[in-house]
TIZAKE-417811 format. One record per residue (C-alpha): x, y, z; residue number from 1. Coordinates in nm, 4 decimals, always signed. Layout:
BEGIN
<<X Y Z> NUM>
...
This chain:
BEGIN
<<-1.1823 +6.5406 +5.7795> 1>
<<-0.9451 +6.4151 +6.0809> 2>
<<-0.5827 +6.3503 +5.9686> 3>
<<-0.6406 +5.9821 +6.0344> 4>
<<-0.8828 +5.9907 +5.7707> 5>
<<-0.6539 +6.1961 +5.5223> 6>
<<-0.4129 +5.9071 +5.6096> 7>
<<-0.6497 +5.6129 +5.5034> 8>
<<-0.7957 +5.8187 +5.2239> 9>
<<-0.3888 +5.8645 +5.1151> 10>
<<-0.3395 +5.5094 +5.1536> 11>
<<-0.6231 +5.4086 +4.9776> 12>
<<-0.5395 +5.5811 +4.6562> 13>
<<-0.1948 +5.4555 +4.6806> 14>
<<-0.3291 +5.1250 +4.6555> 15>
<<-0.5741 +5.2504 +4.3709> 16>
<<-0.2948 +5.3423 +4.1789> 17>
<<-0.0917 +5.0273 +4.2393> 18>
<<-0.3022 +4.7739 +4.1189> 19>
<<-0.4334 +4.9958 +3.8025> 20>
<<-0.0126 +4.9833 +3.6939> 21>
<<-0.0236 +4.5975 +3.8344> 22>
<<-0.3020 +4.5520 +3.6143> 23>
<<-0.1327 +4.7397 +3.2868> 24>
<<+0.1743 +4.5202 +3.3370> 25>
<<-0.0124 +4.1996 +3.3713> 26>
<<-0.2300 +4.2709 +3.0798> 27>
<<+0.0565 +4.4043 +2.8701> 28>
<<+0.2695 +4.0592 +2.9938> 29>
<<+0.0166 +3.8267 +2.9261> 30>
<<-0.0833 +4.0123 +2.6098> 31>
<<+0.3021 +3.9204 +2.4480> 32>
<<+0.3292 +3.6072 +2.5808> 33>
<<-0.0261 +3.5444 +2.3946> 34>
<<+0.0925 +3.7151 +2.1034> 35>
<<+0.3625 +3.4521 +2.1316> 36>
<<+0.1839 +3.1664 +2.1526> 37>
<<-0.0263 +3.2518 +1.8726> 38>
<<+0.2530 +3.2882 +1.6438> 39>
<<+0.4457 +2.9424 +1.7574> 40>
<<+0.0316 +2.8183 +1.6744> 41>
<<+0.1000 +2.9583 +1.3215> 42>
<<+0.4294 +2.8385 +1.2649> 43>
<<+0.3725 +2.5012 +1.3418> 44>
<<+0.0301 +2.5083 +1.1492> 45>
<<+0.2081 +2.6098 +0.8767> 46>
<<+0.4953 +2.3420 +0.9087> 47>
<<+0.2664 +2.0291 +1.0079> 48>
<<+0.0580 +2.1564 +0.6921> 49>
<<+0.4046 +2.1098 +0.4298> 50>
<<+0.4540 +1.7184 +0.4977> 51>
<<+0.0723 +1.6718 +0.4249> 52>
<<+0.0600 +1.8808 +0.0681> 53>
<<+0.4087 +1.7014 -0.0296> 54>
<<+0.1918 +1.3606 +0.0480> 55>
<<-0.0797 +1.4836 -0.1793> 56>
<<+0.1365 +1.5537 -0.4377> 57>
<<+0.2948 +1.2027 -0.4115> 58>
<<+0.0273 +1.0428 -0.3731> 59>
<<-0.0681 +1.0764 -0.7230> 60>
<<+0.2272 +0.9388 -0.8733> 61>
<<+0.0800 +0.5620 -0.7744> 62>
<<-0.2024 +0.3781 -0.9077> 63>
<<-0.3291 +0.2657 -0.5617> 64>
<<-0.2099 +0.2792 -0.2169> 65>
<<-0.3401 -0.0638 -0.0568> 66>
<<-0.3789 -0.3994 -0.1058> 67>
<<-0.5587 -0.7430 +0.0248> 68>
<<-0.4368 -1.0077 -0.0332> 69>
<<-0.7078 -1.2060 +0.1483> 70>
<<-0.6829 -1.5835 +0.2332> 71>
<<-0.3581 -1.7223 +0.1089> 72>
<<-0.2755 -2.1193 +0.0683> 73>
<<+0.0698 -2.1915 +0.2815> 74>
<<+0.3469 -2.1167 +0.0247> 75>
<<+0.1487 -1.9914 -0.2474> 76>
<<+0.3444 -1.6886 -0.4131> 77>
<<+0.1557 -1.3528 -0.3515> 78>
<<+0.2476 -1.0023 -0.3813> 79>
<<+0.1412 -0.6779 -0.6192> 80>
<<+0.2625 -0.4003 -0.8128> 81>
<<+0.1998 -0.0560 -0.7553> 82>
<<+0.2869 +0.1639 -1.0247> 83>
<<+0.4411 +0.4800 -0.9925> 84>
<<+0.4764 +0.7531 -1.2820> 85>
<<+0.6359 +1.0792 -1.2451> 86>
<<+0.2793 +1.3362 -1.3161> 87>
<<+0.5463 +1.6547 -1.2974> 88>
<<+0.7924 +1.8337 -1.5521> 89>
<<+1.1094 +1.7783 -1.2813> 90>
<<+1.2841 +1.4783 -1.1981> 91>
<<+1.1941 +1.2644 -0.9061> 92>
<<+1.4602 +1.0542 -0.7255> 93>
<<+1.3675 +0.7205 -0.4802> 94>
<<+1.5646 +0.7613 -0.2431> 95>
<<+1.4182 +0.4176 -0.0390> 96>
<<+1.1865 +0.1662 -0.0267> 97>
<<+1.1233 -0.0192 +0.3541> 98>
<<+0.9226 -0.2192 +0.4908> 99>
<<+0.7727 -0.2607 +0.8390> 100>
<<+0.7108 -0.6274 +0.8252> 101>
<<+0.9209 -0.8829 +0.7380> 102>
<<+0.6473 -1.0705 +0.6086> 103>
<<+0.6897 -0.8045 +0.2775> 104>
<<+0.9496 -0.7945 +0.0821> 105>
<<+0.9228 -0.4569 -0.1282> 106>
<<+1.1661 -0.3853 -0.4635> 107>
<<+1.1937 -0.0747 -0.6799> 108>
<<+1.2870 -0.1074 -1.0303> 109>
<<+1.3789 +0.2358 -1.1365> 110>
<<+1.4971 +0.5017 -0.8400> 111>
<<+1.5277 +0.7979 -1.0631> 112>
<<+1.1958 +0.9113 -1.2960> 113>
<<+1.2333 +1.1803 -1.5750> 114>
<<+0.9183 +1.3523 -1.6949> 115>
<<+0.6443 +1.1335 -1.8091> 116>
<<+0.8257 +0.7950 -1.6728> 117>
<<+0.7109 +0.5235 -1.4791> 118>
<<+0.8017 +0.2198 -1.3092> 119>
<<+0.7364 -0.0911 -1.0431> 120>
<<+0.7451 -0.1302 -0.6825> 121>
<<+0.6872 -0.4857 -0.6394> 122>
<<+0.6098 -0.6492 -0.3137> 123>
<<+0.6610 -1.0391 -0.2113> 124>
<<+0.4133 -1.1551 +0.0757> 125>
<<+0.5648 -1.4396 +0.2360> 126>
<<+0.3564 -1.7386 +0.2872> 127>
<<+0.6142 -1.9538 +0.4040> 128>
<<+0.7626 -1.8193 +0.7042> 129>
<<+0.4147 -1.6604 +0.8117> 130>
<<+0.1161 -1.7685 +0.9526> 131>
<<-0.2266 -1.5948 +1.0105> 132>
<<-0.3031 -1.2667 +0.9279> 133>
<<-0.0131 -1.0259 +0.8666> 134>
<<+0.0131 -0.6358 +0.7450> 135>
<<+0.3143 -0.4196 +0.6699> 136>
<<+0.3692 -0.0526 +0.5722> 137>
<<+0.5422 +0.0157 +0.3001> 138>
<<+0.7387 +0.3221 +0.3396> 139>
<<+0.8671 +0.5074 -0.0232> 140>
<<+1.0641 +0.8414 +0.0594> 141>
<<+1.1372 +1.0765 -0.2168> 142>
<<+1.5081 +1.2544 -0.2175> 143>
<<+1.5284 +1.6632 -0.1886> 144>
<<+1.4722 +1.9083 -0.3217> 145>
<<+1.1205 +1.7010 -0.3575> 146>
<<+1.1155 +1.5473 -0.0068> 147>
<<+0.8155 +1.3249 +0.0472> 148>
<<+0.7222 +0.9966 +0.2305> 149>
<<+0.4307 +0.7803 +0.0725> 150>
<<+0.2983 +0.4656 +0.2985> 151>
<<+0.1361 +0.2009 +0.0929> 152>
<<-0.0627 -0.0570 +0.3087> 153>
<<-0.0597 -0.4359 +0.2070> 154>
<<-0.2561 -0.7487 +0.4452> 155>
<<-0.3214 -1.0818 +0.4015> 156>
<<-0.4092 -1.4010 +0.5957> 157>
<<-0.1730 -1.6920 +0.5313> 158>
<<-0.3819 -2.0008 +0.5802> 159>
<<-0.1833 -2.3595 +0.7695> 160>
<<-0.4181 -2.5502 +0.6744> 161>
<<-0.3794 -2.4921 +0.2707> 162>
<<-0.1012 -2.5853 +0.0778> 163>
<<+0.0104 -2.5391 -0.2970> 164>
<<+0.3118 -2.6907 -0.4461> 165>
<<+0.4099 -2.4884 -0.6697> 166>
<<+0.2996 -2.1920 -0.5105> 167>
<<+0.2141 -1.9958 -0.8776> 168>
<<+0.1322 -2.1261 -1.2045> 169>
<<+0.4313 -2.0122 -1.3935> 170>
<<+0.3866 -2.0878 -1.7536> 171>
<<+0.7041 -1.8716 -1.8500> 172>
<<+0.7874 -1.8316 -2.2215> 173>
<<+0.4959 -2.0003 -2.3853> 174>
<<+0.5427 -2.0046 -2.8314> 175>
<<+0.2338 -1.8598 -2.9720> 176>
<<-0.0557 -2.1014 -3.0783> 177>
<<+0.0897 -2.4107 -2.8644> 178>
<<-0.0297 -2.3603 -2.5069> 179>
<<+0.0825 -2.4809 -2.1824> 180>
<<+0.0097 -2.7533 -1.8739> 181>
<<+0.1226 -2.6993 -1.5174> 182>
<<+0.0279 -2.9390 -1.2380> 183>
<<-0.0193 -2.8000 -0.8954> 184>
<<-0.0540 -2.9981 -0.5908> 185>
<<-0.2957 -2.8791 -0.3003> 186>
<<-0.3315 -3.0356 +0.0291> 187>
<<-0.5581 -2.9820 +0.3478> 188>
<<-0.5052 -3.0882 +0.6816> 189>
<<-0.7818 -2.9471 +0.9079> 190>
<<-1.1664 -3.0408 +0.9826> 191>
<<-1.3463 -3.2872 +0.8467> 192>
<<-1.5221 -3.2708 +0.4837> 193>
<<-1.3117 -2.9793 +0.3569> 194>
<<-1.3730 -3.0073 +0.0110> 195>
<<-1.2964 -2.7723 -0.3084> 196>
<<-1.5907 -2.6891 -0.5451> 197>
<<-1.5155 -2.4639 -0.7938> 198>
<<-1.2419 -2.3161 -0.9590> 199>
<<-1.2771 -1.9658 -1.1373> 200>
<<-1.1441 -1.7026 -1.3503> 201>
<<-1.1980 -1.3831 -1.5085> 202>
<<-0.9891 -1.4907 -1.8158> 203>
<<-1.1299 -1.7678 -2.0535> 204>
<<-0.7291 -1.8172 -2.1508> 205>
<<-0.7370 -2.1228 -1.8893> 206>
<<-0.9020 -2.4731 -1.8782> 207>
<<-0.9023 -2.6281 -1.5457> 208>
<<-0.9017 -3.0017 -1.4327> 209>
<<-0.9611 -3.1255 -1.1019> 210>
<<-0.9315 -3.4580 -0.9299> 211>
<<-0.9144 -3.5292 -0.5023> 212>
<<-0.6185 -3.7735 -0.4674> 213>
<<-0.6482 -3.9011 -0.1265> 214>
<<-0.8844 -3.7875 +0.1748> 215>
<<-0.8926 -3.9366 +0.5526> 216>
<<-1.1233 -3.8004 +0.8607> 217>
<<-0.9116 -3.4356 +0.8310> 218>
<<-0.6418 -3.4417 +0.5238> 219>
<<-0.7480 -3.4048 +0.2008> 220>
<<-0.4967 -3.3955 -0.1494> 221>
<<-0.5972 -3.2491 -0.5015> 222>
<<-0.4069 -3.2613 -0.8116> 223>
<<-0.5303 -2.9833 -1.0364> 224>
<<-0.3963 -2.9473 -1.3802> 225>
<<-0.4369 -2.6092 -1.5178> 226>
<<-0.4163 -2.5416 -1.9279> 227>
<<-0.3094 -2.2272 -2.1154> 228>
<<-0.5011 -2.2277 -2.4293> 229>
<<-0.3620 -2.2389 -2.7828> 230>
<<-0.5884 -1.9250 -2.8743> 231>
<<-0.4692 -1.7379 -2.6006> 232>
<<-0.3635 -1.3443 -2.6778> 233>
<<+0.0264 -1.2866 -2.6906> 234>
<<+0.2196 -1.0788 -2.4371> 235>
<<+0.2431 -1.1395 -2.0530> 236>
<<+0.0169 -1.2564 -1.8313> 237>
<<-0.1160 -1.1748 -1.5262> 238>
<<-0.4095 -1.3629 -1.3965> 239>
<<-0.5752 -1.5577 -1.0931> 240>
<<-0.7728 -1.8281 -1.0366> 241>
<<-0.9571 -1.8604 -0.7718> 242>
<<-1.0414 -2.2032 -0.5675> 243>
<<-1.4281 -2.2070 -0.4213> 244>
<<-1.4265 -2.4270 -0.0878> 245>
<<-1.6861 -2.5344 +0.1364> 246>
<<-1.5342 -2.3476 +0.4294> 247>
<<-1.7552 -2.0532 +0.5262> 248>
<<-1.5321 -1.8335 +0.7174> 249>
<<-1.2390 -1.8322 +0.4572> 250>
<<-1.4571 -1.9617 +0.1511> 251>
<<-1.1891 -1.7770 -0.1569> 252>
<<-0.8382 -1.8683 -0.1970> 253>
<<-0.6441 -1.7006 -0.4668> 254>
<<-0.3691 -1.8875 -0.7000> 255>
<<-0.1626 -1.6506 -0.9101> 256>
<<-0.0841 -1.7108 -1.3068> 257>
<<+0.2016 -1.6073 -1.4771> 258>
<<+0.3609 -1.6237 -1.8174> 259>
């Protein structure tokens, strides 16, 4: 072999040998900065996984987590009541109730729950200030050392063409064995030959009366007189009755009793 072919040979192993250690390095680099990736993967697995077991577990302190209110009359009352009741042996503190709509005004009536206790978030849809359909989140966030965040969902559709004056029956504190009367007014201003045809409930504690007041080409007023029986059961009440209209897109509207 010539000595210009020692020389390439030379060079050629040189190289060889170069690129195996550039390869070792590479592989060894890329191997760790793998090895890191994989374990930021885990870690934030492992952290993103916490906040949804914490909303399991909270979860199942209410009785539901939505509501629809469906087709509301323009300043009828409307709202719910989600329970919540402390399932575990510690203490549970609320630490707040928000809302992400103005349109729902939420209100806890106990913050702290021993063992075994339970209590009321109650939320007030506003029909008055709000048209159309409207939805809010209701945030509830648990204090440490049991941090959690629960989001109830509540929607309705506030109708401007429906009206109720009063906006609930509200029999209040009712003797046993007399009953009670409440009047509510409705009026509709919209198309013409609106009309209501039924009235229902899922309570036989209520007698109903209807009459239509006054109607033109595309107003209509109804005075309906609604009756608590005398054989009624004792302790509150929580009903609804429900109006059945001739309007096929929002046929239902709901009109809440208390007492």
């Amino acid at each position: 072999m010539t000595n210009e072919g020692r020389e390439e040979l030379c060079i050629f192993e040189t190289q060889a040998r170069i690129l195996d250690v550039l390869q070792r390095v590479s592989t060894r680099v890329c191997w760790r900065t793998l090895h890191g990736f994989l374990l930021l993967g885990i870690v934030a697995v492992c952290l993103s996984s916490r906040p949804a077991v914490a909303q399991e577990w909270a979860n199942k302190m209410f009785d539901h987590l939505e509501d629809d209110f469906g087709s509301l009359a323009r300043g009828a009352e409307a709202g719910d009541r989600f329970t919540i009741k402390n399932n575990f042996k510690e203490d549970i503190r609320i630490a707040s109730v928000q809302s992400s709509c103005g349109c729902t005004i939420p209100q806890v009536a106990k913050e702290v729950l021993s063992s075994g206790e339970e209590t009321e978030l109650v939320t007030e849809f506003d029909t008055v200030k709000f048209k159309g359909p409207h939805s809010a989140t209701i945030t509830v966030t648990f204090a440490p050392p049991f941090s959690a965040e629960v989001r109830l969902q509540v929607r309705g559709y506030v109708r401007p063409d429906v009206v109720f004056k009063p906006g609930r029956i509200e029999f209040g504190q009712v003797p046993a064995a007399e009953g009670a009367l409440q009047n509510v007014a409705i009026t509709y201003a919209g198309r013409d030959g609106w009309k209501i045809e039924d009235v229902r409930s899922a309570s036989d504690n209520y007698e109903v009366e209807l009459q239509e007041i006054e109607r033109t080409d595309n107003r209509v007023e109804y005075d309906m007189l609604v009756r608590l029986k005398k054989d009624a059961p004792t302790g509150y009440l929580q009903d609804q009755l429900t109006l059945v209209t001739n309007d096929t897109e929002r046929q239902f509207i709901p009109l809440t009793i208390e007492g």
